[in-house]
VEXDREN-2710 file (C-alpha; in Angstrom, 1 decimal):
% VEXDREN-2710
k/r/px/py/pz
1/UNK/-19.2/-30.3/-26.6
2/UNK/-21.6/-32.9/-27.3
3/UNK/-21.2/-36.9/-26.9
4/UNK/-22.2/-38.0/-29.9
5/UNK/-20.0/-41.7/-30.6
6/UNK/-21.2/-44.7/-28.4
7/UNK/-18.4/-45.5/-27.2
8/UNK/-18.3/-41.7/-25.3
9/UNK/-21.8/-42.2/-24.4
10/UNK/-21.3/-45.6/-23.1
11/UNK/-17.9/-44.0/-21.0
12/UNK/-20.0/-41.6/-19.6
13/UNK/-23.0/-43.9/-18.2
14/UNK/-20.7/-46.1/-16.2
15/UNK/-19.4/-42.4/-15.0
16/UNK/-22.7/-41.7/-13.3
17/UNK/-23.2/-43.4/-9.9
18/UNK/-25.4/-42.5/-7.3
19/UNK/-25.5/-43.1/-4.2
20/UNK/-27.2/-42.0/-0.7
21/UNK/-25.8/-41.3/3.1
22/UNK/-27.8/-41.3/5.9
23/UNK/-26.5/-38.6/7.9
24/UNK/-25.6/-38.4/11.5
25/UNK/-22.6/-35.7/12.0
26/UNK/-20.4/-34.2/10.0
27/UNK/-17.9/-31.5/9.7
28/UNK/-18.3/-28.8/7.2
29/UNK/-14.9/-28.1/5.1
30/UNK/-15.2/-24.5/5.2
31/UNK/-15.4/-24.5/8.6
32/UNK/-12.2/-25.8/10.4
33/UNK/-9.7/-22.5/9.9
34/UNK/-6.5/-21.7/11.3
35/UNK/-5.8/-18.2/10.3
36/UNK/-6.6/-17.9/6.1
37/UNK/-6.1/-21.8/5.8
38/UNK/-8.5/-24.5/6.0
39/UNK/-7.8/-27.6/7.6
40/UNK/-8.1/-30.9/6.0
41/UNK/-11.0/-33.1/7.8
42/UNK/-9.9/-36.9/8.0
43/UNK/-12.9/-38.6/6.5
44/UNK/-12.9/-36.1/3.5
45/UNK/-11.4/-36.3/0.1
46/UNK/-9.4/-33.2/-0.1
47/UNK/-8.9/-29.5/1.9
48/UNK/-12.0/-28.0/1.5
49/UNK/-14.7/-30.5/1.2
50/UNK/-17.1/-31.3/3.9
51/UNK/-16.7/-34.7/5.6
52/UNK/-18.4/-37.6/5.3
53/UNK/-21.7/-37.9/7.5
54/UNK/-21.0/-41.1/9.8
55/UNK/-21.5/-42.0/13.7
56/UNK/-18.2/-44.3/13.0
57/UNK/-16.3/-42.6/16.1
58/UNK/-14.9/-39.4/17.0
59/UNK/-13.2/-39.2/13.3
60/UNK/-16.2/-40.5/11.4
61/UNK/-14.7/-43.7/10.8
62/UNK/-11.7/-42.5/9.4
63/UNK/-8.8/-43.8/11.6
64/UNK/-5.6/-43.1/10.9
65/UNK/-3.7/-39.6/10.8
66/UNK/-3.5/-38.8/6.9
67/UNK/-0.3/-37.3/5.8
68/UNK/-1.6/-37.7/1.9
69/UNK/-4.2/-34.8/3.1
70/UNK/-1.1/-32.6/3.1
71/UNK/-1.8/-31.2/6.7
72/UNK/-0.9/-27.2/6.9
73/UNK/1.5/-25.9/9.6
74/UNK/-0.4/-24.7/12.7
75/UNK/2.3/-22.1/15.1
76/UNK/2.4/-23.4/18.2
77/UNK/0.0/-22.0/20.6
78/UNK/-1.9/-20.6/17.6
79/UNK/-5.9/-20.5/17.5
80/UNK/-8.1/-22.2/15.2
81/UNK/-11.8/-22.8/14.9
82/UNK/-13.5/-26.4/14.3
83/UNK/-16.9/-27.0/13.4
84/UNK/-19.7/-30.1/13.6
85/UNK/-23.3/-30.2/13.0
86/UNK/-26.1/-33.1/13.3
87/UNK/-28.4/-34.1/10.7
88/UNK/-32.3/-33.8/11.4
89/UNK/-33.9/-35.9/13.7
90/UNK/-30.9/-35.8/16.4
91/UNK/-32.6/-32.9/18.5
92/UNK/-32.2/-34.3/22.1
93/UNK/-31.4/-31.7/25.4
94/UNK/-28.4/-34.4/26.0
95/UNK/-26.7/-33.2/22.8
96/UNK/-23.1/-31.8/23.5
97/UNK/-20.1/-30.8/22.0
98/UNK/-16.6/-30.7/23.0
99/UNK/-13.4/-30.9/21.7
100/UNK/-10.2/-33.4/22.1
101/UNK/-6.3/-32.9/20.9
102/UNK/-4.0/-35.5/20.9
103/UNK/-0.4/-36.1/18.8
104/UNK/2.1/-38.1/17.7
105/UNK/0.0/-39.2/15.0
106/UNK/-3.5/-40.3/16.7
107/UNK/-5.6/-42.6/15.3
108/UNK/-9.0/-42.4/15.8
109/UNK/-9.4/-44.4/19.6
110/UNK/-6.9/-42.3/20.5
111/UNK/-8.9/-39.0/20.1
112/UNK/-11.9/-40.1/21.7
113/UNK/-12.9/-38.1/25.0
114/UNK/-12.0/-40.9/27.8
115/UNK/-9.3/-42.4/25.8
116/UNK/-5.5/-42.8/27.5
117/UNK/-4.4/-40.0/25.0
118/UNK/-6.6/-37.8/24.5
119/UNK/-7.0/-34.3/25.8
120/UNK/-10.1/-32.6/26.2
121/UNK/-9.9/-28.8/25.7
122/UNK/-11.5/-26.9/28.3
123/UNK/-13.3/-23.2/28.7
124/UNK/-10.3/-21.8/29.6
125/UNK/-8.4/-22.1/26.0
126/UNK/-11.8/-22.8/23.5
127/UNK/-14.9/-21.0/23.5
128/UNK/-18.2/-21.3/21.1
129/UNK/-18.6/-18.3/18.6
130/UNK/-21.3/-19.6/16.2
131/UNK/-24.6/-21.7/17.1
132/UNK/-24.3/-21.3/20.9
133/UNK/-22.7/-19.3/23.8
134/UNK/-21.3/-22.1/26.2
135/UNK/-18.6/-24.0/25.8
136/UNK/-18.9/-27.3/26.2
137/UNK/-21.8/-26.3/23.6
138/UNK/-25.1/-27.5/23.8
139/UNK/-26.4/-28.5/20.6
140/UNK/-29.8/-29.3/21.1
141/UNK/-31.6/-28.9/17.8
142/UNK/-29.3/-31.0/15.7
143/UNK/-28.4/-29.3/11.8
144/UNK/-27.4/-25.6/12.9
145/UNK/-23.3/-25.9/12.7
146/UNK/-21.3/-25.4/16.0
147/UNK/-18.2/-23.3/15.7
148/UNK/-15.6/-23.5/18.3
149/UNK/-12.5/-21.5/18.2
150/UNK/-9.5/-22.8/20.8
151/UNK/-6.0/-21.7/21.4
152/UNK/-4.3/-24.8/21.2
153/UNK/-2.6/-25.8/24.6
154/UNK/1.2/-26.4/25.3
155/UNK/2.7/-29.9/24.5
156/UNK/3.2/-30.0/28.5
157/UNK/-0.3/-30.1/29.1
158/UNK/-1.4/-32.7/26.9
159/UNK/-1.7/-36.3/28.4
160/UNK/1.1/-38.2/27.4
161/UNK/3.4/-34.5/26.6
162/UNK/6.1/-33.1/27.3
163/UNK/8.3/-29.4/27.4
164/UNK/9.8/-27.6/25.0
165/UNK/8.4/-27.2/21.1
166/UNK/7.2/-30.1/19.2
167/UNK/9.4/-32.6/17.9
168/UNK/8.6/-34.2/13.7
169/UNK/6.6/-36.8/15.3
170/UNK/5.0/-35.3/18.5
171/UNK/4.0/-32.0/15.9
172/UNK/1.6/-34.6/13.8
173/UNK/-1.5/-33.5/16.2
174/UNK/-5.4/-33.6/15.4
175/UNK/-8.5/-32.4/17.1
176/UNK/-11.8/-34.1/16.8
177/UNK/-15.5/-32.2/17.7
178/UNK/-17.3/-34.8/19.1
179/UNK/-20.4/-35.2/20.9
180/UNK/-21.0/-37.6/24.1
181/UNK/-21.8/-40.5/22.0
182/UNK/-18.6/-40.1/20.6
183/UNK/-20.2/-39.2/17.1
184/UNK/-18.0/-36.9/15.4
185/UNK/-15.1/-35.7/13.2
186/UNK/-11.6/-34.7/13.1
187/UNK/-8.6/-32.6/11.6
188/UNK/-5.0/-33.0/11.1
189/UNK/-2.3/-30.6/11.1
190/UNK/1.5/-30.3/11.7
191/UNK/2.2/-28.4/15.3
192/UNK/5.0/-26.2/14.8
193/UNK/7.0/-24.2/16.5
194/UNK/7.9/-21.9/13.1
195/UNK/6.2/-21.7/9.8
196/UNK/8.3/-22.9/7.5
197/UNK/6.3/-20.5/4.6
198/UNK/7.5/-16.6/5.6
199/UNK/8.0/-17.6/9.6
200/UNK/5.9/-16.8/12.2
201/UNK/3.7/-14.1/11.1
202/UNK/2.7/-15.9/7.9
203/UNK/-0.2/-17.3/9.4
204/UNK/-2.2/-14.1/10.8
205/UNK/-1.8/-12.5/7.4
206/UNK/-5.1/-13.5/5.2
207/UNK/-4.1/-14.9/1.6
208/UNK/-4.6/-12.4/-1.3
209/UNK/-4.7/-15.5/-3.5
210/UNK/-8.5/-16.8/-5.4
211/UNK/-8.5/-20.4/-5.4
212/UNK/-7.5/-21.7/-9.0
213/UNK/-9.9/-22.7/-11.8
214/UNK/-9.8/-26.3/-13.3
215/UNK/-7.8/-26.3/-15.7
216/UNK/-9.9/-28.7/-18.5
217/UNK/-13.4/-28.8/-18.8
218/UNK/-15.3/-31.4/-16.3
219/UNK/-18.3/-33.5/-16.0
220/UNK/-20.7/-34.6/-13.7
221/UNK/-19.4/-38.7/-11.6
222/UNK/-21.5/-39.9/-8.9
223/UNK/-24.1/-38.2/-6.8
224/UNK/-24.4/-38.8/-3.5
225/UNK/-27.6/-37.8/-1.5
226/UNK/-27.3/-37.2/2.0
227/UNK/-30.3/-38.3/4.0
228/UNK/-31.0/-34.9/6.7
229/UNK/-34.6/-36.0/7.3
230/UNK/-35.1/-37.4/10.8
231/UNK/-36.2/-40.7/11.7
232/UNK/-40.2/-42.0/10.7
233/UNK/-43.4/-40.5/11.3
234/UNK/-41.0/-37.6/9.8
235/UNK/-41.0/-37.7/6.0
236/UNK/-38.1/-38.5/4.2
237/UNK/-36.1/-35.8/2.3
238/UNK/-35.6/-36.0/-1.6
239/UNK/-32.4/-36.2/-3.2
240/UNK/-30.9/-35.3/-6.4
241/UNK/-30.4/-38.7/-8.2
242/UNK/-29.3/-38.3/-11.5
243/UNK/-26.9/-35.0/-12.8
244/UNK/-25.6/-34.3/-16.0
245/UNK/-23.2/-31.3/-15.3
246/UNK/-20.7/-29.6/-16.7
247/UNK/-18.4/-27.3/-14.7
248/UNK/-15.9/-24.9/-16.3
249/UNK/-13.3/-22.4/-15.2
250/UNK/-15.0/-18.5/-16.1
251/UNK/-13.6/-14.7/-15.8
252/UNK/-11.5/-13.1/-13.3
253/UNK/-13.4/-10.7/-11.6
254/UNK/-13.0/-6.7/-11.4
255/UNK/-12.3/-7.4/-7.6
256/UNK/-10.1/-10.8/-8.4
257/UNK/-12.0/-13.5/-7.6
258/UNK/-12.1/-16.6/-9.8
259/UNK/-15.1/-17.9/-11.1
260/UNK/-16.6/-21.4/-12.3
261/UNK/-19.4/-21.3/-14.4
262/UNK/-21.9/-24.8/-13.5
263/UNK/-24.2/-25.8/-16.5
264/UNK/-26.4/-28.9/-17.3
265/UNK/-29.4/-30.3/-15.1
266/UNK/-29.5/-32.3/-12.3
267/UNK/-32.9/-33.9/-10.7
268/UNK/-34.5/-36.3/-8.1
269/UNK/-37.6/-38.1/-8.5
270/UNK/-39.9/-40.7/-6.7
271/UNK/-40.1/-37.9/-3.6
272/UNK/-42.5/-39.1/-1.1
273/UNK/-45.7/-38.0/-2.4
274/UNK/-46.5/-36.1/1.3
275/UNK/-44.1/-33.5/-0.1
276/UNK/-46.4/-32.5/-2.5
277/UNK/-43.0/-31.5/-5.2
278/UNK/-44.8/-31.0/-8.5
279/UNK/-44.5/-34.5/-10.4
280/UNK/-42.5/-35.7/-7.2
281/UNK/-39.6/-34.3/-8.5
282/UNK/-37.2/-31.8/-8.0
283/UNK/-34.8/-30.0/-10.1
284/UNK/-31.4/-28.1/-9.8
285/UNK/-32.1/-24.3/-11.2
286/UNK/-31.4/-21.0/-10.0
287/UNK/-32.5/-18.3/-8.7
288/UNK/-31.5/-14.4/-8.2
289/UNK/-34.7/-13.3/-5.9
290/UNK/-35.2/-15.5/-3.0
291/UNK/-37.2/-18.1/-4.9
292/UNK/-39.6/-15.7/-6.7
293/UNK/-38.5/-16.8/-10.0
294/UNK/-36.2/-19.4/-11.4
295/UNK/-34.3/-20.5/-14.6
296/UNK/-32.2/-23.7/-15.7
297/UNK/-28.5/-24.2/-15.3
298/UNK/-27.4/-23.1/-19.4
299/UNK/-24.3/-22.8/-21.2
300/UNK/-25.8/-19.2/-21.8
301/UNK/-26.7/-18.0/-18.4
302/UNK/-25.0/-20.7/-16.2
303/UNK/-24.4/-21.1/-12.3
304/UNK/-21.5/-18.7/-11.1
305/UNK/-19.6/-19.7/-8.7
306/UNK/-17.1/-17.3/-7.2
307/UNK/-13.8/-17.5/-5.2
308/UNK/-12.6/-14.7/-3.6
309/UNK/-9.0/-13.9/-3.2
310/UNK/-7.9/-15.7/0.4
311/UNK/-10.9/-17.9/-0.4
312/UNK/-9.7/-21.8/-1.0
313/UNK/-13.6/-22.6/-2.5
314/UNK/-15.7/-21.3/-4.8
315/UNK/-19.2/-20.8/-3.4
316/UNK/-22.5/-19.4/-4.0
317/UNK/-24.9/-18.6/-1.5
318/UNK/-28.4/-17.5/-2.4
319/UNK/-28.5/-18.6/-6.0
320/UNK/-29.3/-22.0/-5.6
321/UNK/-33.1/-23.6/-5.6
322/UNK/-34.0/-27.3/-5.2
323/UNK/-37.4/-27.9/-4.3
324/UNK/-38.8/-24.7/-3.8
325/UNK/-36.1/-24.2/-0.6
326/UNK/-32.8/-22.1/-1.4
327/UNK/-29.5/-23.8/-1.1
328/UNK/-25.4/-22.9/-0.8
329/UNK/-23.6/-24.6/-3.0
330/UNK/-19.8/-24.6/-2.9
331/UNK/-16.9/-26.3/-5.3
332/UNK/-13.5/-27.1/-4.5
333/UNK/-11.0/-27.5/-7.0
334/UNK/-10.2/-30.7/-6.5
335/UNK/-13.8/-31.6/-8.3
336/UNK/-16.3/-31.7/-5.2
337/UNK/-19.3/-29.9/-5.5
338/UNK/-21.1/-29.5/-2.5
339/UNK/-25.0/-28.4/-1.9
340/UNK/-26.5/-27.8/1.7
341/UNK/-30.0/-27.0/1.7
342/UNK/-30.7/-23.8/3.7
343/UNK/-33.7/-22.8/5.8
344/UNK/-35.3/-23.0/9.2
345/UNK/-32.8/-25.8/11.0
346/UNK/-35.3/-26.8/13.1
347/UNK/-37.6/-28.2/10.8
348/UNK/-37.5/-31.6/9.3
349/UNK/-35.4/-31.0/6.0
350/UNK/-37.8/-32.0/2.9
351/UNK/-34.9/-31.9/0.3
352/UNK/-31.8/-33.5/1.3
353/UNK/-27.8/-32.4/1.0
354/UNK/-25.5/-33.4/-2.0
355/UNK/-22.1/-33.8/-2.9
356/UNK/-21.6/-34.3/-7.0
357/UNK/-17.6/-35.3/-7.7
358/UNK/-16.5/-34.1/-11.5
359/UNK/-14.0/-35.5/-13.7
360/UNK/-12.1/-34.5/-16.4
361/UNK/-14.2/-34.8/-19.7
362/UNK/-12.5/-37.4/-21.8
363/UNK/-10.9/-36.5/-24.8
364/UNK/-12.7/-37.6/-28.2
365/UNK/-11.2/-41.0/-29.6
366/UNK/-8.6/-40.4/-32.5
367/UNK/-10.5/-41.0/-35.7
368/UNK/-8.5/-44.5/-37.5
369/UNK/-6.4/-43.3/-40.5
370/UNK/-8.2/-45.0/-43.8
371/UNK/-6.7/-47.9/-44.8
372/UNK/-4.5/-47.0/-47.8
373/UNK/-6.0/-48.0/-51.6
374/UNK/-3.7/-49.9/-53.9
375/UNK/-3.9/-48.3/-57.2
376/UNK/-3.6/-50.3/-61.0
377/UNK/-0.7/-49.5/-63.0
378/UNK/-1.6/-48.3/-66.2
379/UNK/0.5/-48.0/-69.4
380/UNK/-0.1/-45.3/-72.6
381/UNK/-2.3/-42.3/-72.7
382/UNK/-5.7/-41.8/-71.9
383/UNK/-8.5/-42.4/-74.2
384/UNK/-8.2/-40.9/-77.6
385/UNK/-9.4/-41.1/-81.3
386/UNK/-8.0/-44.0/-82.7
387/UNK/-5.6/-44.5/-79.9
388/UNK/-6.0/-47.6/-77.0
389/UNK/-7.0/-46.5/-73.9
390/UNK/-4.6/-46.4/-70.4
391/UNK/-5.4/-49.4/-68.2
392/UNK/-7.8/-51.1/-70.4
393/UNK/-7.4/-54.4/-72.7
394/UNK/-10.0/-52.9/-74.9
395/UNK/-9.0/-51.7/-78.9
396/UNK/-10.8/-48.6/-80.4
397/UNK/-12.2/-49.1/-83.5
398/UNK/-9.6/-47.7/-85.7
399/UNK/-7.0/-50.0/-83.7
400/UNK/-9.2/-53.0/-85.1
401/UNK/-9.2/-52.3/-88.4
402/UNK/-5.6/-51.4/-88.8
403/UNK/-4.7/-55.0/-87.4
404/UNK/-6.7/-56.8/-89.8
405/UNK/-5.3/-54.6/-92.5
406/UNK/-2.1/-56.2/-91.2
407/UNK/-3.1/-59.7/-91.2
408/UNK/-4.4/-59.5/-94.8
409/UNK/-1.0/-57.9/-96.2
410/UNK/0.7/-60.2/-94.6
411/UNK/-1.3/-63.7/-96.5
412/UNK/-0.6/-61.5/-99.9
413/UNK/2.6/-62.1/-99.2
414/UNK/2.7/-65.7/-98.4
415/UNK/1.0/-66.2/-101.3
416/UNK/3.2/-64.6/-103.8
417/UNK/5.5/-66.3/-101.7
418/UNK/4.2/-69.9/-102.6
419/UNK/3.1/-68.8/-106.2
420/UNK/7.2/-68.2/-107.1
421/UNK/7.9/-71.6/-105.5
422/UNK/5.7/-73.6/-107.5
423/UNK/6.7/-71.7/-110.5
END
């Protein structure tokens, strides 16, 4: 539906903001699992979405434990995975991961590795099953995600624990990635001794649910570039700057999955000219052969984005091009959508990362009603031979000439009238 008052126009400028990050680490939200449910990452927005990229602490800045995430129920003792990943330019043979738990409501000091509270998770109970095969895990050339799945540990061995099942407080636990500069990121969950949602099994059995469509049509916000591109001589990546999206909710699947559909454009200009893009700009389009050939985001063909039943995203993987280099894109329902360039992650990054946030589109202003028009009361019949006309002061002709007819009888009369008095 196109903008077309000035007021909607106006509305949706001040919509668009853009902004950049300069990466450090970050944790990816489709990453941290327990079982078929994500876990909600501290530092961002909502279950699903990646965190913000920060070297604020072992949370990424974010420092209290967030109830308003809605945290899911982990069983006590049960196993979950956790994920964190550099940006470019962090390569170093010092780099390495490990992860902390601590409860009762941590903030962020108390979750960092040395800290009075926290817990660091050893071999015995966490081991590394994606980008490595040590745990602690190395993580020596920097954007490649590290995934760590642990067995969470017994309230009794935690510092600052004790026996028996969790209690409401001591059950409000988190567990940050970090590495030993105490750059990282963090989840929070609710440690439970029984799920509350079908009991103890609940958790081991995947979802058969797709994620749920937005409801109303949205629009492209802000746009956030995330700087992946390592430090000077390197060249730094090009972001998207400017987007102009719309994102809708499409068909149901043969297999069930949900779909969005992604229209609109979305671009980035003033690239550094050593990375020879055409114009020094790149463009959001897509593409269904590895690159060989690509086509604009249109309300005719548009960007499908799929969520599969269990799924709590909708994602694409190897539709995406910006600058010549494939991308995933993911959105999550909240109105997050999420693009991580793909590629060799040992090579300086030449396009960088984005997160776009939607909104609802506004509804069109109510037209005013018109101002009612007072109408003239008017008196006899319309206009007709020999007759006056309704509403006007105006005498047809043969109104004129019966009235002076009339005048003329009536000075006969006076005269005959004064004739017999002087008589």
């Amino acid at each position: 539906m196109p903008i077309t008052h000035p007021s909607h126009l106006l509305a949706l400028l001040l919509l668009i903001h853009t902004t950049t990050t300069h990466a450090h680490v970050r944790m990816s939200g489709s990453k941290q699992k327990y079982a078929a449910n994500l876990l909600p990452i501290r530092n961002a927005p909502s279950i699903g979405s990646d965190g913000r990229a920060s070297v604020g602490g072992p949370c990424g800045g974010s420092k209290k434990w967030r109830p308003d995430n809605q945290p899911p129920e982990v069983l006590y003792g049960g196993k979950v995975q956790v994920s964190l990943q550099y940006a470019a330019g962090h390569e170093s043979p010092s780099n390495l991961f490990v992860v902390t738990m601590a409860c009762s409501s941590p903030d962020e000091s108390d979750l960092v590795a040395d800290s009075a509270k926290a817990t660091i998770l050893s071999s015995a109970v966490c081991r590394t099953i994606e980008g490595g095969i040590r745990y602690p895990v190395p993580a020596f050339t920097g954007r490649d995600a590290k995934v760590i799945e642990c067995s969470l540990p017994l309230l009794s061995n935690l510092k600052g624990g004790q026996d028996g099942a969790p209690d409401e407080n001591q059950g409000r636990c988190s567990l940050s990635v970090q590495d030993q500069r105490k750059w990282g990121g963090c989840v929070d969950f609710l440690y439970v001794a029984k799920l509350t949602a079908g009991g103890g099994d609940a958790a081991s059995a995947a979802s058969t649910t797709p994620p749920s469509a937005p409801l109303v049509e949205m629009i492209s916000s802000t746009v956030t570039s995330i700087v992946t591109s390592g430090p000077p001589p390197k060249l730094p990546c090009c972001g998207l700057s400017s987007a102009d999206l719309t994102l809708s909710a499409g068909d149901t699947t043969s297999s069930g999955a949900t779909t969005v559909r992604l229209s609109g454009t979305a671009s980035g200009s003033n690239c550094n000219a050593g990375l020879k893009f055409p114009s020094n700009t790149i463009t959001l389009q897509m593409s269904d052969d590895g690159g060989k050939s690509m086509a604009g985001l249109t309300l005719a063909a548009p960007l499908v984005l799929f969520g599969e039943p269990g799924d709590q995203v909708f994602s694409t993987t190897n539709a995406v091009m910006l600058g010549q280099t494939m991308a995933a894109a993911k959105f999550v329902s909240s109105g997050v959508l999420s693009i991580v360039m793909l590629g060799d992650s040992s090579l300086n990054p030449t396009v960088c990362d984005t997160e776009i946030t939607f909104v609802p589109r506004p509804r069109p202003e109510p037209r005013p009603e018109p101002e009612p028009v007072a109408k003239e009361k008017t008196y006899g019949a319309p206009c007709r031979e020999g007759g006056r006309c309704a509403g006007s002061d105006n005498l047809s002709g043969g109104s004129s000439s019966r009235r002076a007819f009339s005048f003329l009888l009536l000075f006969l009369m006076v005269g005959v009238i004064m004739v017999g008095v002087v008589l």
